[in-house]
C-alpha positions as a printed NumPy array, in Angstrom:
array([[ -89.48 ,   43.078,  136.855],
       [ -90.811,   46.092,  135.371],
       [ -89.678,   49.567,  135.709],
       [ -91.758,   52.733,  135.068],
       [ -91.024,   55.113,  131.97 ],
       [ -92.265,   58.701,  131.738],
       [ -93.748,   59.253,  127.995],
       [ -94.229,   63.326,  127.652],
       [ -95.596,   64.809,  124.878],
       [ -94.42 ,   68.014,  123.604],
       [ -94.634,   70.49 ,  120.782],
       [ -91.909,   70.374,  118.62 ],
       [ -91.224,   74.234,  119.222],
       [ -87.542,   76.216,  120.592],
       [ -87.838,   75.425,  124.511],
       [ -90.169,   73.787,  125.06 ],
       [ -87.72 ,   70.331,  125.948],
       [ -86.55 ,   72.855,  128.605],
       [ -89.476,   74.263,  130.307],
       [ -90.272,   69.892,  130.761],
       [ -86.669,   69.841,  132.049],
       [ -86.737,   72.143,  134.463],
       [ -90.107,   71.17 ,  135.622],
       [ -88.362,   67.659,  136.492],
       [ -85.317,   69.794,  137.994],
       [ -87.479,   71.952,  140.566],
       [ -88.965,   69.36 ,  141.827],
       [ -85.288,   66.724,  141.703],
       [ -86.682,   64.049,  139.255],
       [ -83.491,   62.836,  138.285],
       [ -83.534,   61.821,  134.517],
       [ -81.761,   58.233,  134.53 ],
       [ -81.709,   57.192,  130.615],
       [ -84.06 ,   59.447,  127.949],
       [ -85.203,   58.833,  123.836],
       [ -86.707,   62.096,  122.143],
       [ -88.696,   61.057,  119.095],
       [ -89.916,   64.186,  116.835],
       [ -92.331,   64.809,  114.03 ],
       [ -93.383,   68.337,  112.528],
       [ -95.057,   69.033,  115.295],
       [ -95.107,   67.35 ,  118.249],
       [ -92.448,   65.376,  120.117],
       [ -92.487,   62.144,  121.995],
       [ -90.353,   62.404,  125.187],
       [ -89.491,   59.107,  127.254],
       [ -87.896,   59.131,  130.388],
       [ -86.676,   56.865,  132.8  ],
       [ -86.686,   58.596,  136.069],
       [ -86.165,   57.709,  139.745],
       [ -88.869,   58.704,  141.077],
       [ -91.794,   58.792,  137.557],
       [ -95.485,   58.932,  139.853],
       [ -93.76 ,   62.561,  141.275],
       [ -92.59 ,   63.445,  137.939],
       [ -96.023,   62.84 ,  136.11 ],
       [ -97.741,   64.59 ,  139.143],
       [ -95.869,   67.729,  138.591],
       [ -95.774,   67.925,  134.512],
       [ -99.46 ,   67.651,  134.834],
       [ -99.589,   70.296,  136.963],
       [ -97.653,   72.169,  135.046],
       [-100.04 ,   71.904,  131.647],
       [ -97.599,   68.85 ,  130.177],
       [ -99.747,   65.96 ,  128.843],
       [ -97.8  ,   62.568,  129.941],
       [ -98.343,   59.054,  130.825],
       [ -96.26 ,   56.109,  132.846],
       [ -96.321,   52.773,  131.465],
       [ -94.625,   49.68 ,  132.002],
       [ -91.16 ,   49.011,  130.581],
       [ -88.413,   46.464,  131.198],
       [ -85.09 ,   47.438,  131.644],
       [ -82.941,   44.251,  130.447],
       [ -79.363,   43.531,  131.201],
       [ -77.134,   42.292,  127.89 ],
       [ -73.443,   40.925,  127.904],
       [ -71.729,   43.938,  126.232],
       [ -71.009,   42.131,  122.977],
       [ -71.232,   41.842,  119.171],
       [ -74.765,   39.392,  118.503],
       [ -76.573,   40.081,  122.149],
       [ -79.255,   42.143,  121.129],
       [ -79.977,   39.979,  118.557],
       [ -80.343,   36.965,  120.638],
       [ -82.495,   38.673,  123.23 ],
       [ -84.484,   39.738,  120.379],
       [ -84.961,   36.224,  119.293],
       [ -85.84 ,   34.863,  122.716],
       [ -88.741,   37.635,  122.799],
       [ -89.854,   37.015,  119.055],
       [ -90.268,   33.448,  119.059],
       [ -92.649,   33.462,  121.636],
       [ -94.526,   35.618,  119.443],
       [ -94.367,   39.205,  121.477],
       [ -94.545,   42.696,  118.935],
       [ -91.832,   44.689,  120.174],
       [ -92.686,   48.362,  119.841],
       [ -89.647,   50.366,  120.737],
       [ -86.703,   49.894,  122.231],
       [ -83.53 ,   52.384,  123.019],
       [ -80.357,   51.993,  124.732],
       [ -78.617,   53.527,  127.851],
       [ -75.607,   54.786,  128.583],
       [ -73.994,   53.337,  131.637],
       [ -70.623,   52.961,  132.204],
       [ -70.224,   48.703,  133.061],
       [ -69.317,   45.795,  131.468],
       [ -72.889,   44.666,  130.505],
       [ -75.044,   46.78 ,  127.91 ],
       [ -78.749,   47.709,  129.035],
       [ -82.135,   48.348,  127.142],
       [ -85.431,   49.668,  127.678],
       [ -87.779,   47.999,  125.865],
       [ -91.704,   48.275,  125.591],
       [ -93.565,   45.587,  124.124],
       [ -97.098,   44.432,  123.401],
       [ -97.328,   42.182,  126.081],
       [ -95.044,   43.172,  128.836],
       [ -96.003,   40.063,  131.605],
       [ -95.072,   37.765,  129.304],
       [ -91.94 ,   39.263,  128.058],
       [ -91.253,   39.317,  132.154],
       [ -92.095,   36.074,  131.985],
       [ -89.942,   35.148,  129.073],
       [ -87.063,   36.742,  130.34 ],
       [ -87.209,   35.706,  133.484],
       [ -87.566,   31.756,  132.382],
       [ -84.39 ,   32.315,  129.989],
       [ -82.417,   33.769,  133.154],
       [ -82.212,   37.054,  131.493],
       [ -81.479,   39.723,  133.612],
       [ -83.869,   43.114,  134.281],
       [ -83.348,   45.534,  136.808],
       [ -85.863,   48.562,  137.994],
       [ -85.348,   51.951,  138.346],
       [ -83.528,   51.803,  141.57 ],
       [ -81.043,   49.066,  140.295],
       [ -80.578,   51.813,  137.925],
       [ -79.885,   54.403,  139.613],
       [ -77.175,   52.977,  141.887],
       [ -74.897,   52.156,  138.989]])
């Protein structure tokens, strides 16, 4: 199962996180789970949203430059080695993973978002090991 994430690029400037914020707000994107990557001078702003087609739509219309792609959400028992094994599972079927960040929910189990160079067959991987994902509604009802 894949879920959608909202990548926005930014200038790395005083505000300008807000003016993307508020953009979302007016128009009741609700943020779910977010990762804010800087450099000197542009930022790299990745969202999880409930409803990510209407937020794109209205950041572009706004002048923000931003993309959806393809993400998996995956469900991890909340405890010491898990990461690590779902890690495994993914690497030694060969799939680059290229970011990753956690979200804060409160439950017993521990959630990711993680992007990878082949997201099917990470799907597929995960599905075939009985590893848990959930989309962006699952998400939003916790």
């Amino acid at each position: 199962m894949f879920a959608k994430q909202l990548t926005v690029f930014i200038e790395n400037r005083s505000g300008r996180l807000s003016e993307v914020l508020g953009v979302l707000k007016q128009n009741n994107v609700n943020i779910l789970s977010l990762s804010l990557a800087d450099t000197t001078e542009f930022g790299l702003l990745r969202l999880i949203v409930d409803n990510a087609a209407l937020g794109k739509e209205k950041l572009t219309e706004s002048g923000f430059s931003s993309l959806l792609s393809n993400v998996s959400i995956i469900q991890i028992p909340h405890k010491v080695g898990s990461l690590q094994e779902l890690l495994k599972v993914i690497d030694d079927n060969g799939i680059n993973i290229e970011y990753m960040y956690g979200l804060s929910i409160e439950s017993e189990e521990a959630y990711v978002v993680l992007k990878a160079s082949d997201i099917a067959k990470v799907d597929e991987i995960l599905t075939d090991n009985g590893i848990k994902t959930i989309s962006c509604d699952d998400l939003a009802s916790l």
